[in-house]
Biopython code that builds the backbone (N, CA, C, O; Angstrom):
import numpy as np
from Bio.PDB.StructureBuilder import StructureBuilder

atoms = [
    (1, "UNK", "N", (99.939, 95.363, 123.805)),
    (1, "UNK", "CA", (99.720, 95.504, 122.383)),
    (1, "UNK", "C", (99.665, 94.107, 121.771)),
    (1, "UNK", "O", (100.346, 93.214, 122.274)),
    (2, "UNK", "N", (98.882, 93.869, 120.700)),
    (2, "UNK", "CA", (98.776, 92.398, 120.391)),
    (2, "UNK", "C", (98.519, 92.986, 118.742)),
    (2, "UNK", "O", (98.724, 94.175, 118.500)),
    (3, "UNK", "N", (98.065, 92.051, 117.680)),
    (3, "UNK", "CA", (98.296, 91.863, 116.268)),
    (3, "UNK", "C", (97.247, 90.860, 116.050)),
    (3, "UNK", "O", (97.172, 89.715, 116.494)),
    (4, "UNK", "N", (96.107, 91.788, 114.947)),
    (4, "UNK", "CA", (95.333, 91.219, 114.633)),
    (4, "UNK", "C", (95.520, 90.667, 112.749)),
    (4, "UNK", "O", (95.480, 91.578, 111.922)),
    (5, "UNK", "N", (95.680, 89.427, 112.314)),
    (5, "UNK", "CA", (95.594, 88.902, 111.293)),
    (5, "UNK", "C", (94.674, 88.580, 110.575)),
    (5, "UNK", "O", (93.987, 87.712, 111.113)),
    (6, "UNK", "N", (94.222, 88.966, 109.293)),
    (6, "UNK", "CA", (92.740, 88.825, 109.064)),
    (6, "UNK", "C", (93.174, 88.533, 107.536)),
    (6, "UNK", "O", (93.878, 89.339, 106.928)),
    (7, "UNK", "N", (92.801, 87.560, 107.062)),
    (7, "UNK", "CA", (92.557, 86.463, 105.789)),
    (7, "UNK", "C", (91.055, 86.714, 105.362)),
    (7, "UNK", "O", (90.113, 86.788, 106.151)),
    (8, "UNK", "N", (90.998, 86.808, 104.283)),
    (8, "UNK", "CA", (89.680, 87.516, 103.426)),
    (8, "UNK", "C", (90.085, 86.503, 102.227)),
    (8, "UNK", "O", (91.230, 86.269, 101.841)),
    (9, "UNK", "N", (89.010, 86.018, 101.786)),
    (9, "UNK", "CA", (88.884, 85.250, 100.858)),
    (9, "UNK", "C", (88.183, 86.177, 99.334)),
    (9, "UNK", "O", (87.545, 87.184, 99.643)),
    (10, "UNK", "N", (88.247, 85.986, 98.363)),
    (10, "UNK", "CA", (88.316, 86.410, 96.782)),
    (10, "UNK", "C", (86.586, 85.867, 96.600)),
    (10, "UNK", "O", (86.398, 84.653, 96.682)),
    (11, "UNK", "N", (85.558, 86.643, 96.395)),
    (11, "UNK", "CA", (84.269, 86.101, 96.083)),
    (11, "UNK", "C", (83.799, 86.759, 95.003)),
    (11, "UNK", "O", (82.602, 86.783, 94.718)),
    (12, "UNK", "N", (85.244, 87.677, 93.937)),
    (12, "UNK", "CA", (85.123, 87.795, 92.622)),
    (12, "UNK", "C", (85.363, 89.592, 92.184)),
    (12, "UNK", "O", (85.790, 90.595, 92.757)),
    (13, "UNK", "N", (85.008, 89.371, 91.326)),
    (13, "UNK", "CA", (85.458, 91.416, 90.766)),
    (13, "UNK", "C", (83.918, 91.893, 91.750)),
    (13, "UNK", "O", (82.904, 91.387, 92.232)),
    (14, "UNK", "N", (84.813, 93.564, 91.572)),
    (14, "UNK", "CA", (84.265, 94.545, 93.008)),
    (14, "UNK", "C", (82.947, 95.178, 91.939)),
    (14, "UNK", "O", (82.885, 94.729, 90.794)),
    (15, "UNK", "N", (82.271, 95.878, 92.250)),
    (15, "UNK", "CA", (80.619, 96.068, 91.724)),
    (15, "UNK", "C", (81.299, 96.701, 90.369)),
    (15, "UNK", "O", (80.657, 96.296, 89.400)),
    (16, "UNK", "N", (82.304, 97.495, 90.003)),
    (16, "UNK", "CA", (82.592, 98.247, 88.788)),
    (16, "UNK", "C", (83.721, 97.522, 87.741)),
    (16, "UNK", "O", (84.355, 98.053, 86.829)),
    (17, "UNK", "N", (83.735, 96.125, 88.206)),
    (17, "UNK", "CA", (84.978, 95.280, 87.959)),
    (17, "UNK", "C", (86.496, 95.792, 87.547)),
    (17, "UNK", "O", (87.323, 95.478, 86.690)),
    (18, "UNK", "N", (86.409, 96.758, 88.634)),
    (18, "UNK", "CA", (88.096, 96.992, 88.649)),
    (18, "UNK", "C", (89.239, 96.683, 89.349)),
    (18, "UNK", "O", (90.396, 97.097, 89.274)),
    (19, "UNK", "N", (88.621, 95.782, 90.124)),
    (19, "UNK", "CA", (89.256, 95.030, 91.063)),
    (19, "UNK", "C", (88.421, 93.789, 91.939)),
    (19, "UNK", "O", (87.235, 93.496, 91.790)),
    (20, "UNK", "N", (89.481, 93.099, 92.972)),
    (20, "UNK", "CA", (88.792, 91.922, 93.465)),
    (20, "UNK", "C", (88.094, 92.134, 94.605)),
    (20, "UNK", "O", (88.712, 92.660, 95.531)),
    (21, "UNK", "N", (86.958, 91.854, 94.762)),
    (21, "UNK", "CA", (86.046, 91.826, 96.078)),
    (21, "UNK", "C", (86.483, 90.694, 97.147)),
    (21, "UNK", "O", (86.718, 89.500, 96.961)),
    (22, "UNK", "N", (86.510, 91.409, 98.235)),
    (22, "UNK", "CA", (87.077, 90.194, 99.394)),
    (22, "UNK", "C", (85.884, 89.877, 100.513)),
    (22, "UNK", "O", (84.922, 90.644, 100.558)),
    (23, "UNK", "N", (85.954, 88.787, 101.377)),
    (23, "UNK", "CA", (85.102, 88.813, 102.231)),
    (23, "UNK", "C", (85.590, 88.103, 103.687)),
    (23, "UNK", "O", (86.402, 87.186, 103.565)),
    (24, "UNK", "N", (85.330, 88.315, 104.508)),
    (24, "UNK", "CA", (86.168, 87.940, 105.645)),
    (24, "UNK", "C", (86.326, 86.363, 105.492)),
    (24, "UNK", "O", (85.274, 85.868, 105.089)),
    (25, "UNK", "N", (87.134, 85.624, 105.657)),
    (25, "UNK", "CA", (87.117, 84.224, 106.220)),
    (25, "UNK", "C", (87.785, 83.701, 107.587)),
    (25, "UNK", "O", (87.342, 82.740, 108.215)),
    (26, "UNK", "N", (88.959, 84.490, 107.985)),
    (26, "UNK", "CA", (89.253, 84.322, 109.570)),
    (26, "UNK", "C", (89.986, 84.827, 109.590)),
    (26, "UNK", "O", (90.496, 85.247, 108.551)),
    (27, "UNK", "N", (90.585, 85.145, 111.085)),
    (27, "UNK", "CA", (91.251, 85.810, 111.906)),
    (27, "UNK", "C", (91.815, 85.326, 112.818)),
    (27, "UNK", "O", (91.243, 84.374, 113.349)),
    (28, "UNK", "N", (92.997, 85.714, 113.316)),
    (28, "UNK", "CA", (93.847, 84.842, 114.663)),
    (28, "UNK", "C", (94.535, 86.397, 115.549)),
    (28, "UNK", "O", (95.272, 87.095, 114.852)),
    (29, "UNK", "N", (94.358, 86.715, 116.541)),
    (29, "UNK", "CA", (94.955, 87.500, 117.195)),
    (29, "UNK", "C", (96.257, 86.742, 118.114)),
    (29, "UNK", "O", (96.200, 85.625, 118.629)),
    (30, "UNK", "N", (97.237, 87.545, 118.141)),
    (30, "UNK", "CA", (98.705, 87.444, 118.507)),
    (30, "UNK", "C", (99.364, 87.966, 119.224)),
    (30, "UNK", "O", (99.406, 89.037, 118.620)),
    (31, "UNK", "N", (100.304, 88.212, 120.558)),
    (31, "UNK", "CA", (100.799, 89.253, 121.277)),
    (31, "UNK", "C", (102.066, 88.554, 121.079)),
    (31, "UNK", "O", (102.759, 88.597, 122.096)),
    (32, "UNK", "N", (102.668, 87.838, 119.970)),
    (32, "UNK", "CA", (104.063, 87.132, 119.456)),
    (32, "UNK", "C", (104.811, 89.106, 120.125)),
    (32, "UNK", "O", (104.552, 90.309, 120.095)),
    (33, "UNK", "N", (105.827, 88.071, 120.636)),
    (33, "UNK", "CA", (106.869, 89.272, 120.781)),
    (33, "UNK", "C", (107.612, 88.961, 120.088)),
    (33, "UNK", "O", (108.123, 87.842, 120.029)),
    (34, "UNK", "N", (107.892, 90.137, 119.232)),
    (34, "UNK", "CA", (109.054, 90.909, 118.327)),
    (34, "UNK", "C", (110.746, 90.592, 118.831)),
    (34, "UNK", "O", (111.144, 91.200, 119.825)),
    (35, "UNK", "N", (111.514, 89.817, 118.251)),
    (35, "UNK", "CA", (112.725, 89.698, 118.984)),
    (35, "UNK", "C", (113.396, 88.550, 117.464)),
    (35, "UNK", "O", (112.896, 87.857, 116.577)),
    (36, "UNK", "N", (115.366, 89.118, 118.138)),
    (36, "UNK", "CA", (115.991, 88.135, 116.957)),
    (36, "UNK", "C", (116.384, 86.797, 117.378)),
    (36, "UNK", "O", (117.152, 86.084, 116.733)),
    (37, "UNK", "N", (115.506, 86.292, 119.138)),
    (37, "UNK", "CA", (115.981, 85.152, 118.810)),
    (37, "UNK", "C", (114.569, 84.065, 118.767)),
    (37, "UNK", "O", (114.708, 82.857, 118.965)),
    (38, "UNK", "N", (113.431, 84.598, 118.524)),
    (38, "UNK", "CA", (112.012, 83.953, 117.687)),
    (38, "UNK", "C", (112.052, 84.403, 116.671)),
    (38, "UNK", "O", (112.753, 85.285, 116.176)),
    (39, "UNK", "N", (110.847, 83.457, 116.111)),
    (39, "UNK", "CA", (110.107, 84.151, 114.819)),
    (39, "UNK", "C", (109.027, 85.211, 115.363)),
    (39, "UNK", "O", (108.401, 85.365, 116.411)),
    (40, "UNK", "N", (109.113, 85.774, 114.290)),
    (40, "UNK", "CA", (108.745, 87.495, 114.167)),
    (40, "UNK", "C", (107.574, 87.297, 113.885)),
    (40, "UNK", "O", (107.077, 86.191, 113.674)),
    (41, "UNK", "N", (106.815, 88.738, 113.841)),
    (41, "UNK", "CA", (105.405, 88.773, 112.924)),
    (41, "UNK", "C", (105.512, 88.523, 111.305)),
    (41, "UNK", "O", (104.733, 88.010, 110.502)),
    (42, "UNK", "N", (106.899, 89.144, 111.169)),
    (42, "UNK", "CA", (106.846, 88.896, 109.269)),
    (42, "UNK", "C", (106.730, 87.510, 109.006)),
    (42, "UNK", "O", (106.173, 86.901, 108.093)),
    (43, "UNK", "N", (107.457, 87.088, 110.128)),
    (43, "UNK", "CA", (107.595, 85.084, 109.012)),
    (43, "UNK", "C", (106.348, 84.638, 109.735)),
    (43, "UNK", "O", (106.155, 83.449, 109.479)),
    (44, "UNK", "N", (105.439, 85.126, 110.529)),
    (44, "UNK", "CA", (104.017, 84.685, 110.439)),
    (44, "UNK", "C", (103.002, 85.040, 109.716)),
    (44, "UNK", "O", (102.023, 84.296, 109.765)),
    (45, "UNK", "N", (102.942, 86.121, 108.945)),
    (45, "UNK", "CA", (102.433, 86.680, 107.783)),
    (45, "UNK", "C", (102.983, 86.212, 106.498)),
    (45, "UNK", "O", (102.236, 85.972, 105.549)),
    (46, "UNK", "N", (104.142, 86.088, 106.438)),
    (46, "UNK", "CA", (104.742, 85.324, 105.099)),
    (46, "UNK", "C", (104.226, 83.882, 105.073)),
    (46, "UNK", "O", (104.004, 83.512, 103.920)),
    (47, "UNK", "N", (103.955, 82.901, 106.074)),
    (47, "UNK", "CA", (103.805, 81.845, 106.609)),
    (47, "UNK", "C", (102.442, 81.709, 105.935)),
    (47, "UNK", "O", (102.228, 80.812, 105.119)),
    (48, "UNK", "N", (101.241, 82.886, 106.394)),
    (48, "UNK", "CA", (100.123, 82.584, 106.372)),
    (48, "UNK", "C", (99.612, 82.983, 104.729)),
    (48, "UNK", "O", (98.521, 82.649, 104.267)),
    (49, "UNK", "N", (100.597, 83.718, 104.034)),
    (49, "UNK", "CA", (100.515, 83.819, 102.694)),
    (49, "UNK", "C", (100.908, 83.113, 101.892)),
    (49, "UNK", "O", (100.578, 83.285, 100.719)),
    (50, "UNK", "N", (101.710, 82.125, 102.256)),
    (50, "UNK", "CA", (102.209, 81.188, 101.549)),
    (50, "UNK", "C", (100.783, 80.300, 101.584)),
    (50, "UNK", "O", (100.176, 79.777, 100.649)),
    (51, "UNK", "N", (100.469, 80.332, 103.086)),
    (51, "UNK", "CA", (99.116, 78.821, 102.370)),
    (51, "UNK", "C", (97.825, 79.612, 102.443)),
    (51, "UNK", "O", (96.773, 79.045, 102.740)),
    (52, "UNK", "N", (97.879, 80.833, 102.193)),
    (52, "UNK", "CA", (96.584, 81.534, 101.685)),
    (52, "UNK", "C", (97.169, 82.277, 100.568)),
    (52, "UNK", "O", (97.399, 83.420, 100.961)),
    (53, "UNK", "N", (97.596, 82.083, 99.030)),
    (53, "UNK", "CA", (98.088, 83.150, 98.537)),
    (53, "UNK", "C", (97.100, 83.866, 97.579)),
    (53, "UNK", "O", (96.034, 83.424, 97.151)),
    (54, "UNK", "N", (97.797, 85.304, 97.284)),
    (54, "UNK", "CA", (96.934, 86.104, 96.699)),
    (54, "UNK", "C", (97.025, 85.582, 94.893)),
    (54, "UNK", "O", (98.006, 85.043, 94.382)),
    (55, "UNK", "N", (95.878, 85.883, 94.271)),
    (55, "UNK", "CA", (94.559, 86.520, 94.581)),
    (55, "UNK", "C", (93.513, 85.992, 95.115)),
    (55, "UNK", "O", (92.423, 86.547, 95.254)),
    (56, "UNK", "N", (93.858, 84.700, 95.492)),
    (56, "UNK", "CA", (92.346, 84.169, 95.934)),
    (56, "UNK", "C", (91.962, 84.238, 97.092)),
    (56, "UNK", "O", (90.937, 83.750, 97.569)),
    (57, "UNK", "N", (93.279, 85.237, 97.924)),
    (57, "UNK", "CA", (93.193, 85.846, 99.209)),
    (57, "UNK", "C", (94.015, 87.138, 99.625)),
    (57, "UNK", "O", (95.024, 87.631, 99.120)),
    (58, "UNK", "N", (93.232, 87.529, 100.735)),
    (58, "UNK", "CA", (94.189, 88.654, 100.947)),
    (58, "UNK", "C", (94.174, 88.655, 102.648)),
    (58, "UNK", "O", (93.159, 88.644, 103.345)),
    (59, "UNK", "N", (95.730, 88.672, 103.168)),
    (59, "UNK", "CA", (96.024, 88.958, 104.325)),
    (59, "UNK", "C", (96.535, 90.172, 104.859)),
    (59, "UNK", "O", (97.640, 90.643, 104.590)),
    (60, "UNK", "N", (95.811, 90.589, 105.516)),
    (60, "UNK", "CA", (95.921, 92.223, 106.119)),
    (60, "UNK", "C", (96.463, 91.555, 107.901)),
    (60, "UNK", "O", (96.477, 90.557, 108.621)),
    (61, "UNK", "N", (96.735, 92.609, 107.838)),
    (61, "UNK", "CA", (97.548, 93.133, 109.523)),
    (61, "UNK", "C", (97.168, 94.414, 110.344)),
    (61, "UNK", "O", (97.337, 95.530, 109.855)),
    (62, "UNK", "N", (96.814, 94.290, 111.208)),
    (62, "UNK", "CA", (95.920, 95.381, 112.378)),
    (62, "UNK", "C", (97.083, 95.474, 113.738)),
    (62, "UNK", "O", (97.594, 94.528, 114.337)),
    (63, "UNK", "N", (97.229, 96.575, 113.908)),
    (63, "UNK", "CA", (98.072, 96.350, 115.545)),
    (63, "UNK", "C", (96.439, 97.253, 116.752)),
    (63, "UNK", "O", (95.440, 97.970, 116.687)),
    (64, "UNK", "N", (97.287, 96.473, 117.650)),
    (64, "UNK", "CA", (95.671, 96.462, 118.684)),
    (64, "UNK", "C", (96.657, 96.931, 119.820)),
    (64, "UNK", "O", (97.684, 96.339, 120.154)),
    (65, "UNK", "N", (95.974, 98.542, 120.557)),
    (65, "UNK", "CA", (96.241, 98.913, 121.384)),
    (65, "UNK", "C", (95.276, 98.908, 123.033)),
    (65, "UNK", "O", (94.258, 99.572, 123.229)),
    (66, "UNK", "N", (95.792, 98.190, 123.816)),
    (66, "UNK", "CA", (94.964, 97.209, 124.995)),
    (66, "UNK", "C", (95.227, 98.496, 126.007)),
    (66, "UNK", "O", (96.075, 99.327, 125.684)),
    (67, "UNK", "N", (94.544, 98.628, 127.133)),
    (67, "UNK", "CA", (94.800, 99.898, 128.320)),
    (67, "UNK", "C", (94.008, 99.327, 129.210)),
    (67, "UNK", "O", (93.084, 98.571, 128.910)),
    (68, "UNK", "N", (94.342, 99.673, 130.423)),
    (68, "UNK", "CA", (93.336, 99.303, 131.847)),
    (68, "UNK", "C", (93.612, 100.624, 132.077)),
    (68, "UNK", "O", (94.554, 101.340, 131.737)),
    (69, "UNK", "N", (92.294, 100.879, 132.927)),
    (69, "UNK", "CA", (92.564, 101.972, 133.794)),
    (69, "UNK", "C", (91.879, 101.355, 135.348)),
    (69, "UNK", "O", (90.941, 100.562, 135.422)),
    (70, "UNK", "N", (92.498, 101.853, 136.308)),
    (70, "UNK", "CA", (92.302, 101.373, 137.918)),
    (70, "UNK", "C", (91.294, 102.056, 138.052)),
    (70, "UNK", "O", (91.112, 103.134, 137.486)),
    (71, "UNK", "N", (90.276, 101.336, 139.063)),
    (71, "UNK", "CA", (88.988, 101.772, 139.365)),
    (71, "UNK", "C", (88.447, 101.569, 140.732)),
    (71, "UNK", "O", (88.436, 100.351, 140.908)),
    (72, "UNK", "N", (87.960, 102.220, 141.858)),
    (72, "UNK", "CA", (87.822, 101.864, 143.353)),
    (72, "UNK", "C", (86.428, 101.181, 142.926)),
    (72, "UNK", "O", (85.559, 101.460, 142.100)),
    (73, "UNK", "N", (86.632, 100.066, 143.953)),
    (73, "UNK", "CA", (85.222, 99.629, 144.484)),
    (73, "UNK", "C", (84.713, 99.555, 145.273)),
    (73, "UNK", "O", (83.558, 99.130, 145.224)),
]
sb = StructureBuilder()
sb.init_structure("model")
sb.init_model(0)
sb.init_chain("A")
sb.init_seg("    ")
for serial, (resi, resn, name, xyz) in enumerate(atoms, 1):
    if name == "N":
        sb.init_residue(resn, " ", resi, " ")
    sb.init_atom(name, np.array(xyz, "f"), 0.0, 1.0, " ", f" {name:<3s}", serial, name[0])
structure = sb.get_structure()
């Protein structure tokens, strides 16, 4: 399982101006393991909002589920 981070940048009010229109600007994928003696996913999302903050951005969070399956050759 890994964690997808995605930063969208503000390119102004949405077609009915009731809100802000976003548009991708980047992404960083992560398989940070969860534990109390690292930093976590929160203080890497808090981290990345602090130097992207809203409104002139918005940081969303995705969890990503990975699988193999065995195959003869």
């Amino acid at each position: 399982m890994s964690y997808r981070i995605n930063v969208a940048m503000s390119i102004g009010p949405n077609w009915n101006n009731t809100s802000t229109s976003y548009r991708h600007f980047f992404a960083v994928e992560t398989d940070l393991i969860v534990s109390q003696a690292s930093p976590n996913l929160k203080d890497l999302v808090d981290s990345l909002m602090d130097a992207y903050p809203a409104p002139a951005f918005n940081v969303t969070v995705s969890q990503l589920y990975n699988y193999s399956v065995d195959i003869e050759v």
